[in-house]
C-alpha positions as CSV (number, residue, x, y, z in Angstrom):
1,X,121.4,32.5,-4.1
2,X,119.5,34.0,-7.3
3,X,118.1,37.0,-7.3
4,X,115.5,36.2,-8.9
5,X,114.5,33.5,-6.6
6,X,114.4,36.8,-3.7
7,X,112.3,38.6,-6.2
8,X,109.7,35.9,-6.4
9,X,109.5,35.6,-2.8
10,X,109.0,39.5,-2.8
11,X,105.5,39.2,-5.0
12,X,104.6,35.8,-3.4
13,X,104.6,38.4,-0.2
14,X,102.5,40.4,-2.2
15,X,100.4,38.0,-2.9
16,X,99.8,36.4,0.0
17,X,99.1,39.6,1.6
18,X,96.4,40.4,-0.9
19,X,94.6,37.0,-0.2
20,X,94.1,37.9,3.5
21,X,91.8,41.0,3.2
22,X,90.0,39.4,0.2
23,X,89.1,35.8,1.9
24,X,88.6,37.3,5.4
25,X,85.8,39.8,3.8
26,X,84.6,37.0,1.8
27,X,84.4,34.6,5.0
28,X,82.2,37.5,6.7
29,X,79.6,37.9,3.6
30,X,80.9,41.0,3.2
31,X,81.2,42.9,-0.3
32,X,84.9,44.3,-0.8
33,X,87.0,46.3,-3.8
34,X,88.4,43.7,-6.4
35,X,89.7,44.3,-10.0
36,X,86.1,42.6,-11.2
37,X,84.2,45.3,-9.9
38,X,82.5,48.1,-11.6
39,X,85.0,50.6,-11.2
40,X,87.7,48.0,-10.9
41,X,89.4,48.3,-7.2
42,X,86.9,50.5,-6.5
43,X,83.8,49.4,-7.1
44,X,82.2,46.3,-4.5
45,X,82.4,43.0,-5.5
46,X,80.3,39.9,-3.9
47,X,81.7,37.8,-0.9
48,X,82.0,34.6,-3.0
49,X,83.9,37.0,-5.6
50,X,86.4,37.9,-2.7
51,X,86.8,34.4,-2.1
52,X,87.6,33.0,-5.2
53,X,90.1,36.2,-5.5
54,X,91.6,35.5,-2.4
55,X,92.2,31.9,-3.1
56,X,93.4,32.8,-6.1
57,X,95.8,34.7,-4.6
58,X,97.2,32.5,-2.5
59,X,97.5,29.7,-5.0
60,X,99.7,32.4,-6.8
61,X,101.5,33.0,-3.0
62,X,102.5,29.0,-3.3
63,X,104.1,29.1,-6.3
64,X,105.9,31.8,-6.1
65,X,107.8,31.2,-2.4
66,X,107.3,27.6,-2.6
67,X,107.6,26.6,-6.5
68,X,110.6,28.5,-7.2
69,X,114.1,27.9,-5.4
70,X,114.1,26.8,-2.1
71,X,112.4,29.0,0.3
72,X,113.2,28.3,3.9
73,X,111.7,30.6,6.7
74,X,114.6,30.1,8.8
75,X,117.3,32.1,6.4
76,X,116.9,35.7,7.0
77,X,117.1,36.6,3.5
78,X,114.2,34.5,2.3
79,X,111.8,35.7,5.0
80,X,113.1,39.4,4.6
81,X,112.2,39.1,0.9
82,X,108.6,37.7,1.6
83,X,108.5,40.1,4.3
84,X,109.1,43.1,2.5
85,X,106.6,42.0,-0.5
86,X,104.4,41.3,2.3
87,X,104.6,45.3,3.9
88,X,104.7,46.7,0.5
89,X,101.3,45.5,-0.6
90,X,100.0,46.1,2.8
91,X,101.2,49.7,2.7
92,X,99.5,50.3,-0.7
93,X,96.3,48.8,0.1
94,X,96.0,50.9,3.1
95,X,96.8,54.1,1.5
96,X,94.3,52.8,-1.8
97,X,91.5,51.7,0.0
98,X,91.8,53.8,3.1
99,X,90.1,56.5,1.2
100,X,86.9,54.0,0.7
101,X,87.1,53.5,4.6
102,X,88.1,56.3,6.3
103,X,91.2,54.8,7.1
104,X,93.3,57.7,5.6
105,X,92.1,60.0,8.3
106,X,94.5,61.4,10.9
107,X,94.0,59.9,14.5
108,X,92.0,62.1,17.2
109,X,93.6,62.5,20.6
């Protein structure tokens, strides 16, 4: 096992969790954040922007879990690794972007 391999699966988790929000806004026509826009990641950027980035993304996603050693989904390690790069990501974007969508607000009982 290299640890290296583990770390590539770590930002291919990151990376494939930064396609999803990016080709699923895209998909809906909707303008979202991306490092093109006008602040970048803050600033909107077009729906066929979001898509290309997305895509790009998840071209990156393949060759870092599936180009480098030999991921398998069935050993815990691997899939804790993607995992992990996967909730990582996740957690930043909420905490970035949640202050764009009021997502950084505390629940109401």
């Amino acid at each position: 096992m290299n640890g290296l391999h583990l770390l590539s699966y770590v930002f291919g988790g990151a990376f494939l969790a930064n396609c999803l929000p990016h080709l699923a806004a895209g998909m809906m026509g909707r303008a979202f954040q991306s490092p093109f826009a006008k602040p970048p990641g803050e600033g909107l950027s077009s729906a066929r922007t979001n898509v290309i980035w997305g895509f790009a993304n998840l071209v990156a996603a393949y060759f870092l879990v599936c180009r480098v050693g030999a991921f398998d989904l069935r050993n815990g390690l691997h899939a804790l690794a993607l995992g992990v790069g996967i909730v990582l990501l996740a957690l930043f974007a909420a905490g970035h972007f949640g202050r764009f969508h009021g997502g950084n607000e505390p629940e109401r009982p």
